[in-house]
N, C-alpha and C positions, 0 to 999 in steps of 0.2 A: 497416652490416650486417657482422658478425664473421666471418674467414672460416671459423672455428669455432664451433659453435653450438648453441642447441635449437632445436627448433621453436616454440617461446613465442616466445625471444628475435628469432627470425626473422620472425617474423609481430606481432610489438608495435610497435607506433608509427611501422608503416607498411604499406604497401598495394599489394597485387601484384597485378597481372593479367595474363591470359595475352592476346599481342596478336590483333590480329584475323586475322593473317597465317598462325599457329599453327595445327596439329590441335586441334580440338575433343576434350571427353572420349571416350575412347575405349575405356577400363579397362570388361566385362563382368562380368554376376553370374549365376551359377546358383545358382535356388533348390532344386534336386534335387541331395541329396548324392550321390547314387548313380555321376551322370553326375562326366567330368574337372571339376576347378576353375578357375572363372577367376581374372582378377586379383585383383578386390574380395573373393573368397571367401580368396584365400591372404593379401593384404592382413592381414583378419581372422583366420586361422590360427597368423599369423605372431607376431601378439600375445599369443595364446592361450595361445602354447608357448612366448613367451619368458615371460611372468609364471607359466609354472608349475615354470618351469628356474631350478636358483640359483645363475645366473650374478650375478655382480655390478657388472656392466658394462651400461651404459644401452644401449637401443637406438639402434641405430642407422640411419637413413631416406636414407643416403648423400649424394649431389653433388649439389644446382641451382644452374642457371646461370641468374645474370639482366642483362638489360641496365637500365642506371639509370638512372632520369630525374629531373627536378625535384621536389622539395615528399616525399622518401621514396615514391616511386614503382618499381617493379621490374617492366619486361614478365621476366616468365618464357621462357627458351627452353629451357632441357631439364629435366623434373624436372614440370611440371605434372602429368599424371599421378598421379603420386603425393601430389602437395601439394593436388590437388582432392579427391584422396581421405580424406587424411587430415581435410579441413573440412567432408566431408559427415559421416564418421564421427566427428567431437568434435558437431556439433550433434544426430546422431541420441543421442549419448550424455549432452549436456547437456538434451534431452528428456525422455528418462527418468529421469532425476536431477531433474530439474523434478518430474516426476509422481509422484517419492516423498516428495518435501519440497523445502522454501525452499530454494534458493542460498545458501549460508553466503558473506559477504562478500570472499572470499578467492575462493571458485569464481565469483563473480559479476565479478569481477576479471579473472581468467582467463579469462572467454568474454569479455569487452570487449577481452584484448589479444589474441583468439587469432583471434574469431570476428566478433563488433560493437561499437563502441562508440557509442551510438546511432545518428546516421544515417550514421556510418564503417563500409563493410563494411569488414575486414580484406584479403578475395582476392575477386578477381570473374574470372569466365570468359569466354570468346570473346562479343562483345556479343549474336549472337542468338541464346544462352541464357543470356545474364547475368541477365533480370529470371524465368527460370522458377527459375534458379538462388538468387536472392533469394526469392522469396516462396513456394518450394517446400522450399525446404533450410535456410536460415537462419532467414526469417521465421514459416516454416508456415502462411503465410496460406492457400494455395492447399492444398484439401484434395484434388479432381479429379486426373485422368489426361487430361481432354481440352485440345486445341489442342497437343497436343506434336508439333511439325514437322520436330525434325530426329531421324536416332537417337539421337546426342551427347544429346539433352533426353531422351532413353526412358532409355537409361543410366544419366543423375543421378538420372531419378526412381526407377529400381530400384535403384539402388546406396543411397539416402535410405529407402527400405523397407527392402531387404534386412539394411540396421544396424539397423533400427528392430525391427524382426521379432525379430532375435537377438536384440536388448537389452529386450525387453520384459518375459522372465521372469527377467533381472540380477537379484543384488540391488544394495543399497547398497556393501557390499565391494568385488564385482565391479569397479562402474563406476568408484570412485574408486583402483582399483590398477591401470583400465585410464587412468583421465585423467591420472595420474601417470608412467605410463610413455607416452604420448605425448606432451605438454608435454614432459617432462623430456628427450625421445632426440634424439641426438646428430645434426648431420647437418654439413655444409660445405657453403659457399657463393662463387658468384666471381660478383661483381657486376664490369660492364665498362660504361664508358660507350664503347666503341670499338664500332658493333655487329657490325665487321668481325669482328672477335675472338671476340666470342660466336657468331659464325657459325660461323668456323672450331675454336673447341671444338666447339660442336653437332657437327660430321661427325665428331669423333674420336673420341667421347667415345659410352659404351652401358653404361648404370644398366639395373638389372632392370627390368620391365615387357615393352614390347610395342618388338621391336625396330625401328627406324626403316622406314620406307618405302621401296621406292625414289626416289618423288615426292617424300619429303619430305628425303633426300639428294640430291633434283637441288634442289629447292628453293634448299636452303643454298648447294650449289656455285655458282649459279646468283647468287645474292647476295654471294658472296664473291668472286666474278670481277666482279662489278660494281664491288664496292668496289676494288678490283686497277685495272682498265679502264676505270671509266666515265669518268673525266675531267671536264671540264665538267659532263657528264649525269647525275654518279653520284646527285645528290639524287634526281631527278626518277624516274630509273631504278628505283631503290631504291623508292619510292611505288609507281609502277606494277605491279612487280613484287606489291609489299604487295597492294595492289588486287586482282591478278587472284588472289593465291593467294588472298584472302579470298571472291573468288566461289567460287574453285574447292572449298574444303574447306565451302561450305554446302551446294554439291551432292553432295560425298562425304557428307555428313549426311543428304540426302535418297535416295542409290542404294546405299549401301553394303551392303545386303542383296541387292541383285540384280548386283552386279558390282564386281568388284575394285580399288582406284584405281592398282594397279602394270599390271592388266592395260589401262588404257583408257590408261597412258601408253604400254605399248604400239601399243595400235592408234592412238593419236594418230601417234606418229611413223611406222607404216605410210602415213597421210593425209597426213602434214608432205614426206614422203619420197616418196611418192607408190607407194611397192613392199609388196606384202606379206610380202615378205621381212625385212624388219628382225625382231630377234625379240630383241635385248639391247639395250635401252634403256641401261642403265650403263654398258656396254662404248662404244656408240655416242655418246654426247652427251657422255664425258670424251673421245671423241676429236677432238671439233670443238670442246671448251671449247680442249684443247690449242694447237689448228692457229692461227697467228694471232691474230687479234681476235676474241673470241667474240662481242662485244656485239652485233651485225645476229642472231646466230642466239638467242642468248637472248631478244631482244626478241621475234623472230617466233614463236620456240616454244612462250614462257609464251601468247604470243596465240592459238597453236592450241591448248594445255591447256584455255584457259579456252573455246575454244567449242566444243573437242569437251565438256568435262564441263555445258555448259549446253544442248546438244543432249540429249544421253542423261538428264540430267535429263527434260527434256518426254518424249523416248521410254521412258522407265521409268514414269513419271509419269503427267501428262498425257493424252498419247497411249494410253500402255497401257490405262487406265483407260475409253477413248474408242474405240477405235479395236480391233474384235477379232481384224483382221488382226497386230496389233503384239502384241497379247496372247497370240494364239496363237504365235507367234515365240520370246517372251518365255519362254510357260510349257512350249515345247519344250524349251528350256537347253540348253548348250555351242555358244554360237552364237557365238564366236570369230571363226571367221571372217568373218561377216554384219558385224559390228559396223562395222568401217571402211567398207563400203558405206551404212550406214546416215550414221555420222556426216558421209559426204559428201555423201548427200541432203540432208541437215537444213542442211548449209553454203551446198549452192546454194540452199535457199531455196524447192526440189520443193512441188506442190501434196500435199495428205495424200494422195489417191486416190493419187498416183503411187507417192508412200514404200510406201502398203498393197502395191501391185502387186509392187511389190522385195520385201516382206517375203514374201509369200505364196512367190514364186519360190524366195529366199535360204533358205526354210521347207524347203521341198519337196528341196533340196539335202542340208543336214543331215539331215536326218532318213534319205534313202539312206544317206549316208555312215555316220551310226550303226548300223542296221541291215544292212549291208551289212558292216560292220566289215574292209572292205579297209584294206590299210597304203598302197592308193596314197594319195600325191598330193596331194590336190587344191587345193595351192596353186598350181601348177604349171599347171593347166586352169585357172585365171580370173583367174590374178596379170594376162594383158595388157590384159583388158577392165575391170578396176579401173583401171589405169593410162592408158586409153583412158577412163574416164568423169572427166570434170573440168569445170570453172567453163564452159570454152568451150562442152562441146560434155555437157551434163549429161542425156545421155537413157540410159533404161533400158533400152532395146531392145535394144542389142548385149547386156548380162548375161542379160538374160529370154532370150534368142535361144541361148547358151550353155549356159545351165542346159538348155532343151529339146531341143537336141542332143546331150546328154551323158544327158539321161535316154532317147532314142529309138536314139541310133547302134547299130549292131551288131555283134558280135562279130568282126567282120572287123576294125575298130579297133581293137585291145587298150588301145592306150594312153588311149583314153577311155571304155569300154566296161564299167568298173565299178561304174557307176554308172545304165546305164539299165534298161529293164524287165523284161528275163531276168533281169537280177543282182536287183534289189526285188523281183519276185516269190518266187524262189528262196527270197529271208532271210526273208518272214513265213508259209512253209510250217510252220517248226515251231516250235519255241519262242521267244517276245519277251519280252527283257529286260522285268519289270514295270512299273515307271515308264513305258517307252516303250509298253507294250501298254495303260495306263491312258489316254496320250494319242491313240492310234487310235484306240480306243473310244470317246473322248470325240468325236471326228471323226465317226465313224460314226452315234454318238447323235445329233447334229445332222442329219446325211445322213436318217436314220428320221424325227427328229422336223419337218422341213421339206419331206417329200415331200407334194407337192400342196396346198401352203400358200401362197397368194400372198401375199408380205410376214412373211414369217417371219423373226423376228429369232433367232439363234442364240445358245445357252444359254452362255455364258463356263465355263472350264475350275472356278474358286473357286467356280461357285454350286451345284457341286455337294458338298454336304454333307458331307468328312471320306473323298473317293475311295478305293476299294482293292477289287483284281482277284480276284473271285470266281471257282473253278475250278465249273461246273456239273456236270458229272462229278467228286466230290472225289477230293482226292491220293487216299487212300488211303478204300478203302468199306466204306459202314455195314456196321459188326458183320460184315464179312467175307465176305459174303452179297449182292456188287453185283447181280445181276440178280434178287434179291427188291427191292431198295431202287430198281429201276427203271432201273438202266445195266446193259451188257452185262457179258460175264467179262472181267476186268482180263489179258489174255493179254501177252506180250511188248511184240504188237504195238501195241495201247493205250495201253499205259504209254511208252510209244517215241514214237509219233506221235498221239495224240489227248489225252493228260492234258493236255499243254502245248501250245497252241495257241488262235489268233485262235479258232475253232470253239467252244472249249471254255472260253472266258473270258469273261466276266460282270462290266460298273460297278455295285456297290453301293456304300452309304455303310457306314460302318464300322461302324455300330451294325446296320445290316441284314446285316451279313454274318456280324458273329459270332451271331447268332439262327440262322441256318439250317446255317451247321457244315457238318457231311457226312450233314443227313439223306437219307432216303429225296427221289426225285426229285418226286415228289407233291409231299411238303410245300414243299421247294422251290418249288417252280411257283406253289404258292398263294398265296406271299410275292411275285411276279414280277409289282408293277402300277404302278412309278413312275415309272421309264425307259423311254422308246420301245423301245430294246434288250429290257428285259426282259421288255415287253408281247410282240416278235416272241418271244418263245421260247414262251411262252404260245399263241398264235395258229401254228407250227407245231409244237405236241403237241397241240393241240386233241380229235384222234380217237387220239391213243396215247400214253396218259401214262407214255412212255420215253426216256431219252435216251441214245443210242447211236453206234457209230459214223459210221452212217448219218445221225444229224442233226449230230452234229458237223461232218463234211466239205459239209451244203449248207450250215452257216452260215458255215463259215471262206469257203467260194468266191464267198460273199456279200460280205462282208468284203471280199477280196483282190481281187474287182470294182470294187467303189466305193475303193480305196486305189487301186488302176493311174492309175485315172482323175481324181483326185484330189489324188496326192501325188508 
């Protein structure tokens, strides 16, 4: 492999794959121009605008670095990304070239060294998307969207449409002024068979795309002080490590939409450390690489990576899916600081009732603290009962026991006192951030629709159909004219305290909400029969079809009854 090169010549008459130890694709596509670009959309831009520029100078696709193996073999360690992209975008482009006419034996040539040569793929990806990746991308046998399990497999399939899509109304010209200047551009290349080396380029080294991770900068360090230190052990070392990150980045394929993988390295080492104080992972782990022999602490940390990411797996997963304590957790968000108590449940091994117990509690905390939106604290109020729950002694009851003292203590304790029932009451008198008044609602809907129901199972937040916060008294009133339209006169005081309020807020689905607008409160009402919620509005206007400030205030006190007691 030349260290100067095209991409032809790079990818001819040998075979690259990215190892299993590697990020997964990870390059996104938007198919709405409107919104920012992702990668695979400026990918394609990029081409766009150099073949319509006359420059004379080939493209150019920059630096990959690979480690090299026997029989023309290259794991990729930096530059995948882009080299996966360019082999979805030459097959979606030899497709439609297909579809206009025969392969002239020249082009047929060039997809044997670029793309296949019969049963030789050219690049293959992390192995559990390598066969979605063959018979989706190269082969086209799979014409479906269904069994795709990880995001890394959602990605290839939309990134293999989204080329497909633009190139369908190509022409001939087009595609062959676009396969020319791919084949043809320029790129460099540093094959190593040392993989210490390829390591330690990996951490220096930052080509366009998606800039590294923190995880996947500890990663490397992580392997590169093995090679350094391990001694005797470095093989073995080196394997293991491989191992764990390859569990670890199939779970970042399965959680990566509900949670960060720099933020769970975080809370990992809050777990590892046992405090939840830690909060610079880079800063912290290059200072123990330093100190000494890191090797006991690299061994034991990549161990706690891989079980906190196989924990939160099942509780993203699994669990959530299962379990409507964790779901509702879940679909509160910004549960940061829950997270370490969870992943130490899941470590000791907790029955599920107990983990629900903790989420419910850990639920009920957030959710003050957001609403409440004080700047105390509140690591500071449960960092010692974190610290106190461990393998020995793994009971829930000192945090539950916490949480409830912090939500009942009284104002005579300042320093914990922001959090309990004067202060939550106080924050949902007037107006609630939307998303967060969409989830109380949905609370309450439950609360309505399970009164005097033995065995009532409760409705999950997703089944309700496209959510969004209906004001019943609208912002602003029909034609001007609120108390012909059935609400009071819009005076100071109104528009102050009852527009925006628990009282005056309403769960429909999206489609039921823009049908009723800001009509008259009648027609409203009439539309009012799918949600328990919106049934009780119906049932108290029954004898006066008004809605005022006087119904506002008994329903918000309805409301903020069932929340006290509740959350």
């Amino acid at each position: 492999m030349e260290a100067s090169t095209t991409i032809k010549q790079m990818l001819a008459g040998n075979r690259i794959f990215v190892p299993t130890y590697q990020r997964a694709y990870s390059w996104d596509t938007e198919f709405e121009k409107s919104k920012a670009p992702k990668q695979v959309n400026v990918f394609l831009s990029d081409l766009e605008d150099y073949n319509k520029s006359s420059t004379k100078s080939f493209y150019y696709f920059g630096h990959f670095l690979f480690e090299e193996k026997p029989d023309k073999k290259f794991g990729v360690i930096d530059g995948q990304q882009r080299l996966t992209t360019i082999v979805i975008f030459l097959s979606a482009l030899f497709k439609r070239l297909s579809s206009i006419r025969k392969l002239t034996e020249t082009e047929q040539e060039i997809f044997e060294d670029i793309i296949k040569r019969n049963s030789t793929y050219r690049f293959e990806t992390v192995d559990y998307d390598k066969q979605l990746f063959k018979d989706y991308v190269i082969d086209q046998t799979k014409k479906d969207k269904n069994g795709l399990e990880t995001a890394s497999a959602k990605r290839i399939v939309n990134a293999f449409d989204f080329f497909t899509s633009q190139l369908e109304s190509k022409d001939e010209s087009y595609l062959l002024k676009m396969l020319n200047t791919v084949q043809n551009a320029t790129c460099t290349t540093h094959p190593v068979k040392d993989e210490s080396e390829a390591i330690q380029m990996f951490i220096f080294q930052n080509n366009r795309g998606k800039k590294p991770s923190n995880l996947e900068i500890i990663k490397a360090q992580f392997m590169f002080n093995v090679h350094l230190y391990g001694g005797e052990e470095k093989e073995s070392l080196i394997e293991e490590i491989k191992n764990r990150f390859e569990k670890i980045y199939k779970s970042i394929s399965s959680i990566e939409y509900n949670i960060n993988e720099d933020d769970v390295l975080v809370y990992t080492l809050r777990v590892h450390f046992n405090s939840l104080w830690e909060t610079n992972a880079i800063e912290k782990i290059n200072k123990l690489l330093s100190d000494g022999n890191p090797i006991p602490f690299i061994k034991s940390f990549t161990h706690s990576l891989a079980i906190s990411f196989e924990h939160l797996t099942t509780f993203f997963g699994k669990d959530e899916r299962e379990q409507l304590e964790i779901h509702s957790l879940i679909t509160l968000g910004g549960i940061g600081i829950a997270i370490p108590f969870v992943i130490k449940a899941y470590k000791f091994g907790l029955p599920t009732n107990t983990i629900n117990q903790l989420c419910s509690k850990l639920e009920s905390i957030v959710l003050r603290h957001r609403l409440i939106g004080t700047r105390a604290d509140i690591t500071s109020r449960v960092n010692d009962v974190f610290q106190n729950f461990t393998a020995e002694k793994p009971d829930i009851k000192p945090i539950i026991d916490r949480i409830d003292w912090m939500k009942k203590t009284g104002g005579d304790s300042w320093w914990w006192a922001y959090w309990n029932d004067t202060e939550f009451e106080r924050s949902i008198q007037a107006a609630v951030p939307h998303s967060t008044a969409k989830y109380l609602l949905w609370k309450y809907e439950n609360h309505l629709e399970g009164q005097g129901k033995s065995g009532y199972s409760p409705t999950r937040f997703d089944k309700i159909v496209s959510p969004e916060l209906e004001h019943i008294a609208p912002q602003t009133p029909t034609d001007g004219k609120p108390v012909a339209a059935g609400y009071c006169e819009y005076d100071e005081e109104f528009k102050q305290q009852y527009i925006d309020c628990l009282g005056n807020y309403l769960l429909l689905s999206k489609s039921h909400n823009c049908s009723v607008g800001n009509n008259p409160f009648a027609d409203k009402r009439a539309t009012y029969n799918h949600l328990a919620q919106q049934r009780e509005i119906q049932e108290m206007t029954k004898d006066n079809l008004t809605w005022t400030k006087q119904e506002i205030q008994k329903r918000k006190e309805k409301i903020i009854t069932f929340l006290k007691d509740n959350v």
